[in-house]
VMD Tcl script that draws the C-alpha trace (Angstrom):
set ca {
  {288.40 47.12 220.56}
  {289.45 50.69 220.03}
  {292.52 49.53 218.03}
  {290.80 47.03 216.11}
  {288.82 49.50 214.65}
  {291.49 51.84 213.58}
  {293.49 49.24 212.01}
  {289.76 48.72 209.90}
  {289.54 52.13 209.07}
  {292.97 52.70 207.97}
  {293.16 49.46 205.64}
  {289.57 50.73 204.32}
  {291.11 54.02 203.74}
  {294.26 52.47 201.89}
  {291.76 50.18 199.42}
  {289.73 52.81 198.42}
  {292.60 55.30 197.66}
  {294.49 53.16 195.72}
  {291.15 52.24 193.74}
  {290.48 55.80 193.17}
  {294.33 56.32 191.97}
  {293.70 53.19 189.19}
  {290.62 55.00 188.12}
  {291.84 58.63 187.70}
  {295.26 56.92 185.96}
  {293.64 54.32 183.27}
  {297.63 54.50 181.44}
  {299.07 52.74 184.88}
  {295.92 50.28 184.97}
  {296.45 48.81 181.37}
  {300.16 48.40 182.16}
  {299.24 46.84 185.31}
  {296.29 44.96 183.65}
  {297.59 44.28 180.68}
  {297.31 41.05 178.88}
  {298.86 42.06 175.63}
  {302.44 41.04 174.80}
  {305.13 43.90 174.45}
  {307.86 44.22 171.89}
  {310.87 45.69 173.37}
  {314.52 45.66 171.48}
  {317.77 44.64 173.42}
  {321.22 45.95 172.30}
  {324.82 45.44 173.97}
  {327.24 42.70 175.06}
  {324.12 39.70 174.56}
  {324.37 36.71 172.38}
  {321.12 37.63 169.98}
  {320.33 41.28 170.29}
  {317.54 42.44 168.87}
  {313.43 42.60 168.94}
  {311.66 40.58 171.29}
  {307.97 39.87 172.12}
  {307.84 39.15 176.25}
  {304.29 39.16 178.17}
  {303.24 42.26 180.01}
  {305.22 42.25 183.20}
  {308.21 41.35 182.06}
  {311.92 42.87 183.16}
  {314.98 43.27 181.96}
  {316.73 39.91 183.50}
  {314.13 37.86 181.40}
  {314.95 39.72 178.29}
  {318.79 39.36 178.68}
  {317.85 35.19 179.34}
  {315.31 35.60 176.12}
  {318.28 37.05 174.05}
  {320.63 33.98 174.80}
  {322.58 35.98 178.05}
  {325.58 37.71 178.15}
  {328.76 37.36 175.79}
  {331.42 35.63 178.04}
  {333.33 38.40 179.25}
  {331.91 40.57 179.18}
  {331.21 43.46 182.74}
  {327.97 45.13 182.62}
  {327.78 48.21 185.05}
  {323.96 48.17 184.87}
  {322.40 47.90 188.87}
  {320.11 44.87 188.90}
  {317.56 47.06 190.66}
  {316.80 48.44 186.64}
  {316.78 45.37 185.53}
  {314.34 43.70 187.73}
  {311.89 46.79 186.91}
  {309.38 45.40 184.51}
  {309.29 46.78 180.57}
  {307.49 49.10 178.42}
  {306.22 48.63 174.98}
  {308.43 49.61 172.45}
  {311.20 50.35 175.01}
  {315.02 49.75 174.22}
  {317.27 47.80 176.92}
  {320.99 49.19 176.04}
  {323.62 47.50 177.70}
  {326.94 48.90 176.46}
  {329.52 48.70 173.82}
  {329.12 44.92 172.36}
}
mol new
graphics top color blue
foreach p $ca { graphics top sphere $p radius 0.5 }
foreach p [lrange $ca 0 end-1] q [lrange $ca 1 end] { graphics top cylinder $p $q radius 0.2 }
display resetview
């Protein structure tokens, strides 16, 4: 019984802090939130660099698809843990030397 109550308290305590975080941080709730489509601009070793509109949430492995992938040949040194973060508005993706 004892335990069942701490667990409560403690996932109670988790909720509410990360409300309070989202409130006091309105910039990381809109790109959370966000329903509006970002422009972002891809340069390097792709097929079709250039601008692209993606929906909020997107990362940098759907941008490289988006683009028409990589040139055949080509070695990107890029870890895929960067390119699974999700984008910014107005944010460039540089890949290299084409």
């Amino acid at each position: 019984m004892a335990i069942d109550w701490i667990r409560r308290s403690v996932l109670v305590t988790i909720l509410l802090t990360g409300f309070y975080y989202l409130k006091e941080n309105p910039d990381l709730r809109k790109r959370i939130y966000s329903e509006q489509p970002i422009r972002v601009r891809i340069e390097g070793p792709v097929r079709n660099p250039g601008f692209y509109s993606l929906d909020a949430g997107a990362n940098g492995k759907d941008l490289i698809e988006l683009a028409g992938g990589y040139i055949p040949g080509t070695q990107i040194k890029m870890e895929d843990s960067i390119l699974e973060q999700p984008l910014e508005d107005g944010q460039v993706l540089n890949l290299g030397k084409r």
